[in-house]
N, CA, C and O of each residue as an XYZ file, in Angstrom:
356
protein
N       0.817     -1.184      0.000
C       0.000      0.000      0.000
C       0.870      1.260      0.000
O       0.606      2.165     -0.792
N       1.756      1.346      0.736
C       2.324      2.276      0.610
C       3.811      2.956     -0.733
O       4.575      3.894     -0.961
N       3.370      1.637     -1.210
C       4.185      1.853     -2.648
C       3.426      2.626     -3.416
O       3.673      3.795     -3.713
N       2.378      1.907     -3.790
C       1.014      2.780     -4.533
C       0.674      4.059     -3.892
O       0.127      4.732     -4.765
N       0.727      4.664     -2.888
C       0.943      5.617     -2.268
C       1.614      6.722     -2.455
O       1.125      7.826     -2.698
N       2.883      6.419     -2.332
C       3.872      7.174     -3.136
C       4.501      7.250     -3.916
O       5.610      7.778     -4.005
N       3.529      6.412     -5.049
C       3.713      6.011     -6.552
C       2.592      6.670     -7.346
O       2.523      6.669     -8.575
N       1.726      7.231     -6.512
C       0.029      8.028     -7.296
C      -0.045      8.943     -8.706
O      -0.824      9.027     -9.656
N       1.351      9.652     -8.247
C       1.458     10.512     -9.438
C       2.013     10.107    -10.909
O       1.759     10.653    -11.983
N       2.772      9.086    -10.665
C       3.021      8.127    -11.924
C       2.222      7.335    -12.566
O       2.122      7.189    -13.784
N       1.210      6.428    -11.077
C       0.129      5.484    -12.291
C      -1.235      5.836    -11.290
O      -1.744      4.952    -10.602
N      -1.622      6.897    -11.304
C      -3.014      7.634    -10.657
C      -4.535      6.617    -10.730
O      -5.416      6.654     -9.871
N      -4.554      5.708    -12.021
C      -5.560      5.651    -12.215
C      -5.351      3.762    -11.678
O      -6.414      3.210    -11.393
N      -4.334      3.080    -11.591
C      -4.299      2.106    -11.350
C      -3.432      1.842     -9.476
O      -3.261      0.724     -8.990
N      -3.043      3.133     -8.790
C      -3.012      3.418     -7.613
C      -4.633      3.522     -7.244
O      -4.879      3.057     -6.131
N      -5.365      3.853     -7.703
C      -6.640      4.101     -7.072
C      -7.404      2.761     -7.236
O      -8.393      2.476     -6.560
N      -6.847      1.934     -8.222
C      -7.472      0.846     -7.749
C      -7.259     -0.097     -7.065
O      -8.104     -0.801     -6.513
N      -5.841     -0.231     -7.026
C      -5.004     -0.715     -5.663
C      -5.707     -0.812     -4.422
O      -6.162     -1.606     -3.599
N      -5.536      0.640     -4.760
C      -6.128      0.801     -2.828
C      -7.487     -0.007     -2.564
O      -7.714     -0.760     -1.617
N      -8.467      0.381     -3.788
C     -10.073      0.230     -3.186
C      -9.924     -1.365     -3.155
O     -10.853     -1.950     -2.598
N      -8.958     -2.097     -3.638
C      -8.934     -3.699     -3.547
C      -8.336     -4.238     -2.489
O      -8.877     -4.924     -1.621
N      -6.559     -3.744     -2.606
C      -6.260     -4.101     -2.038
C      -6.076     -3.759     -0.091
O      -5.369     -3.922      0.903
N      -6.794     -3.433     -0.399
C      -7.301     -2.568      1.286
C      -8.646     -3.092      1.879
O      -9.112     -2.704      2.950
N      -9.215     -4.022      1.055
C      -9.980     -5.112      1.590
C      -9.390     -6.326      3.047
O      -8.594     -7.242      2.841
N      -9.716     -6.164      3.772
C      -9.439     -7.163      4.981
C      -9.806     -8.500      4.678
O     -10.986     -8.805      4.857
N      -8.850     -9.529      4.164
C      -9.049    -10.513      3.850
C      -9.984    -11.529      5.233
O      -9.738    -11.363      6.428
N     -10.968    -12.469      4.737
C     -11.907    -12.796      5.556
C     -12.250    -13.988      4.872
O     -12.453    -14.111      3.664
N     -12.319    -15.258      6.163
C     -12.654    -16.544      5.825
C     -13.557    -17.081      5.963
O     -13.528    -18.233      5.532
N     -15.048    -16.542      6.711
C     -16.035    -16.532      7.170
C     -16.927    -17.193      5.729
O     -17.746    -18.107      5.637
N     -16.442    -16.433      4.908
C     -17.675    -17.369      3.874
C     -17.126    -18.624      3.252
O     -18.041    -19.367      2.899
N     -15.813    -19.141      2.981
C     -15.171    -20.384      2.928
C     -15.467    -21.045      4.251
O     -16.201    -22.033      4.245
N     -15.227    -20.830      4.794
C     -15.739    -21.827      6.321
C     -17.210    -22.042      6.399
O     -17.568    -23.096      6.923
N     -18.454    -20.925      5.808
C     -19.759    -21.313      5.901
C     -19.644    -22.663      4.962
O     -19.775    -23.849      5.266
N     -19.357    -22.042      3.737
C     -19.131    -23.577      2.707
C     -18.529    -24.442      3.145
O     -19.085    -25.464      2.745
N     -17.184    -24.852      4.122
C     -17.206    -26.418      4.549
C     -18.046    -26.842      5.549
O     -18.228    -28.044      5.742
N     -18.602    -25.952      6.236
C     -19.685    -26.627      7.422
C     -21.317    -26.565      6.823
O     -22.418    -26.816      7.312
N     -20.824    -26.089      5.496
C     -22.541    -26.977      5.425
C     -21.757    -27.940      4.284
O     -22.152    -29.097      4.428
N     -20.844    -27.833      3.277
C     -20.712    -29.459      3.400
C     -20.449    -30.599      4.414
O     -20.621    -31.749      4.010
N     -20.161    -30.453      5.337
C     -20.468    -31.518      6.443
C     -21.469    -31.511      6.762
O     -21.664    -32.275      7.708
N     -22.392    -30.930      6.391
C     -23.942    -30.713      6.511
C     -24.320    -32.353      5.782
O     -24.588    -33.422      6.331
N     -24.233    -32.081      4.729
C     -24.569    -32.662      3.189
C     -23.983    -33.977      3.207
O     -24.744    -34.937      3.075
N     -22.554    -34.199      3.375
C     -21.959    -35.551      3.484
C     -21.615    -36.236      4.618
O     -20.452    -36.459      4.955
N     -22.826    -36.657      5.360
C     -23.073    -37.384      6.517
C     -22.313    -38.723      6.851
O     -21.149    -38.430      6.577
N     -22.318    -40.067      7.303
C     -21.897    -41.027      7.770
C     -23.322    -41.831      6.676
O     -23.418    -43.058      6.704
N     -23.975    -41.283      6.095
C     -25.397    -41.659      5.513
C     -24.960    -41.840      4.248
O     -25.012    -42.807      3.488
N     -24.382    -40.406      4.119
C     -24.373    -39.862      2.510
C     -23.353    -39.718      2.154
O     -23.106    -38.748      1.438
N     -22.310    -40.667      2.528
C     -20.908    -40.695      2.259
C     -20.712    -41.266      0.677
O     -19.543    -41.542      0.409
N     -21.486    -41.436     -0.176
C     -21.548    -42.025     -1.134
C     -22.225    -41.135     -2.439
O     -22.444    -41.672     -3.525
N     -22.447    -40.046     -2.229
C     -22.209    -39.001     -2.904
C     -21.057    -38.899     -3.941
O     -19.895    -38.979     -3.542
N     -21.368    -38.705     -5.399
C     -20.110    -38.325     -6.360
C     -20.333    -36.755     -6.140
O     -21.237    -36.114     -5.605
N     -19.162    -36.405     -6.760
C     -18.972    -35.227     -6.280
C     -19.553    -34.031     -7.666
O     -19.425    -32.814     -7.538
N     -20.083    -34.590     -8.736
C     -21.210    -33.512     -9.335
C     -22.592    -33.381     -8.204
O     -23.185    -32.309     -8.080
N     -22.821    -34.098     -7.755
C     -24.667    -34.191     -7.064
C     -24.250    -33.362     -5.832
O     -25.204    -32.813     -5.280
N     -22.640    -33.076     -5.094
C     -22.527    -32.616     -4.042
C     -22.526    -31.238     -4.715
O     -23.335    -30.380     -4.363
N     -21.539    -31.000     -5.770
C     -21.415    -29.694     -5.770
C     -23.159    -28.929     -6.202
O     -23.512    -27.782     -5.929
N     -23.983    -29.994     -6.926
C     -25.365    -29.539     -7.476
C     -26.316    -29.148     -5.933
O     -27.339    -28.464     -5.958
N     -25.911    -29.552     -5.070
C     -26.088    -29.528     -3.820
C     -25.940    -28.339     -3.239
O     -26.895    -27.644     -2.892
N     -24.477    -27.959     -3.064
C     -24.163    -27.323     -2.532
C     -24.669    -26.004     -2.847
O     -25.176    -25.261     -2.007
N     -24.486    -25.659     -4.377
C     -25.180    -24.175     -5.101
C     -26.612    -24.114     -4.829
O     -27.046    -22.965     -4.752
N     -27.224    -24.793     -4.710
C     -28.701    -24.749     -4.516
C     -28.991    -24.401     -3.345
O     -29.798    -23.482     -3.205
N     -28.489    -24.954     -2.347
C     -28.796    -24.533     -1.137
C     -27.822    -23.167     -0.959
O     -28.184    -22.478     -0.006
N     -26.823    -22.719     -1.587
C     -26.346    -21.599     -1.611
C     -27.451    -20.561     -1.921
O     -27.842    -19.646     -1.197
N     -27.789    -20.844     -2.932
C     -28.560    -20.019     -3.792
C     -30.144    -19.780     -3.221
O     -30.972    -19.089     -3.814
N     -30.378    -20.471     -1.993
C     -31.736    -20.732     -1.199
C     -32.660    -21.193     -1.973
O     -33.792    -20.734     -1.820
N     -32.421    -22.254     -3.042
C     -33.757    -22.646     -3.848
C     -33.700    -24.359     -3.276
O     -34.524    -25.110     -3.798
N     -32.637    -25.021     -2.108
C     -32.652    -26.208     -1.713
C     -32.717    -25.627      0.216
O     -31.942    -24.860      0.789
N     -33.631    -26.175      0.637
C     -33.836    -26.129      2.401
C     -33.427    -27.360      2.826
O     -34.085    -28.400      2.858
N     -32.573    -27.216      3.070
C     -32.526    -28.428      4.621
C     -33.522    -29.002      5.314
O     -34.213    -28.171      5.903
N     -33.920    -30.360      5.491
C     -35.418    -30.220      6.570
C     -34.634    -30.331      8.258
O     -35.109    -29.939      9.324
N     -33.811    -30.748      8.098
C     -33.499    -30.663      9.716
C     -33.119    -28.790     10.214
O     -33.323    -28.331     11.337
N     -32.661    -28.170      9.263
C     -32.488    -26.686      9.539
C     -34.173    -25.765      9.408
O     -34.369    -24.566      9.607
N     -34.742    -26.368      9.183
C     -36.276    -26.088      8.798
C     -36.984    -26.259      9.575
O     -37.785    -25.342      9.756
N     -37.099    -27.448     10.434
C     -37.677    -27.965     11.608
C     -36.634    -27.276     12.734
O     -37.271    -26.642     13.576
N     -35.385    -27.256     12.915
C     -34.905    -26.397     13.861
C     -35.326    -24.958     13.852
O     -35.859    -24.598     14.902
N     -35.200    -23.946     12.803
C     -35.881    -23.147     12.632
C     -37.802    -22.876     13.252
O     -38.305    -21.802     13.584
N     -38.253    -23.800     13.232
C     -39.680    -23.717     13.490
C     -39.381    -23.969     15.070
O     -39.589    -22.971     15.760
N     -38.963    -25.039     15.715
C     -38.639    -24.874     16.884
C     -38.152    -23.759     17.834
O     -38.793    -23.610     18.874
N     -36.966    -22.863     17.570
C     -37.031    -21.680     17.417
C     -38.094    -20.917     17.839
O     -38.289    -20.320     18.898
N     -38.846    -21.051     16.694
C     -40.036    -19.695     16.358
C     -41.217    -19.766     17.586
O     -41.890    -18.895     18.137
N     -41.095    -21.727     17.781
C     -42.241    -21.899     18.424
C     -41.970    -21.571     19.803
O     -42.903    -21.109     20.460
N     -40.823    -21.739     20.360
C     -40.078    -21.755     21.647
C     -40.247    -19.549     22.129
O     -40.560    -18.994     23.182
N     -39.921    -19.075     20.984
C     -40.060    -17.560     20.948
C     -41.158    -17.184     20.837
O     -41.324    -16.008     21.164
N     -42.080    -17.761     20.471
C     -43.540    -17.240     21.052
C     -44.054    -17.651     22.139
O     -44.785    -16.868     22.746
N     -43.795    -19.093     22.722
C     -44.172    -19.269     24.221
C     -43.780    -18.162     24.943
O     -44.610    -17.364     25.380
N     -42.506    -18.031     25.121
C     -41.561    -17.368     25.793
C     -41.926    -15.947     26.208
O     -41.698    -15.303     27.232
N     -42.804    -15.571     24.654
C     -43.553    -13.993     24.236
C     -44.712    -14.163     25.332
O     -44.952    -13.244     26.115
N     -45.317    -15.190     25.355
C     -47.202    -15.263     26.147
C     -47.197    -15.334     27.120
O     -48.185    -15.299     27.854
N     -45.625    -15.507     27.551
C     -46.071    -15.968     29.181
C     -45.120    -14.564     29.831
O     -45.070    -14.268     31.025
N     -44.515    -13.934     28.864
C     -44.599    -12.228     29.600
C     -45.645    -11.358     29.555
O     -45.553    -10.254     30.093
């Protein structure tokens, strides 16, 4: 960063893009969502998965057009547990 810095006046237009990129805080949070929901997906069950149907898997439920039913039913549990919780204040 600080090359591009005090390099601005030579390449102005590719210092400015430097910065707005490379001044991003690198972050692993969304690679790590993707291996823990593939351990989601390839169980002790479903160990027998080829790996087109996992990755067809994986984008779909990325993409929210595939639900989980055990994250679905946890979810409703949830909801139901947060409205008791609501009636009896």
């Amino acid at each position: 960063m600080e090359y591009w810095k005090s390099n601005a006046y030579r390449f102005p237009c590719l210092a400015l893009i430097t910065r707005k990129y490379l001044g991003i805080p690198a972050s692993s949070a969304t690679s790590e969502r993707f291996f823990s929901q593939g351990a989601l997906v390839i169980t002790k069950l479903r160990n027998r998965l080829n790996k087109s149907t996992f990755e067809k898997i994986s984008c779909l439920k990325n993409w929210g057009l595939f639900k989980d039913e055990l994250e679905e039913v946890k979810k409703e549990d949830k909801l139901s547990k947060k409205e008791v919780s609501e009636e009896d204040n």
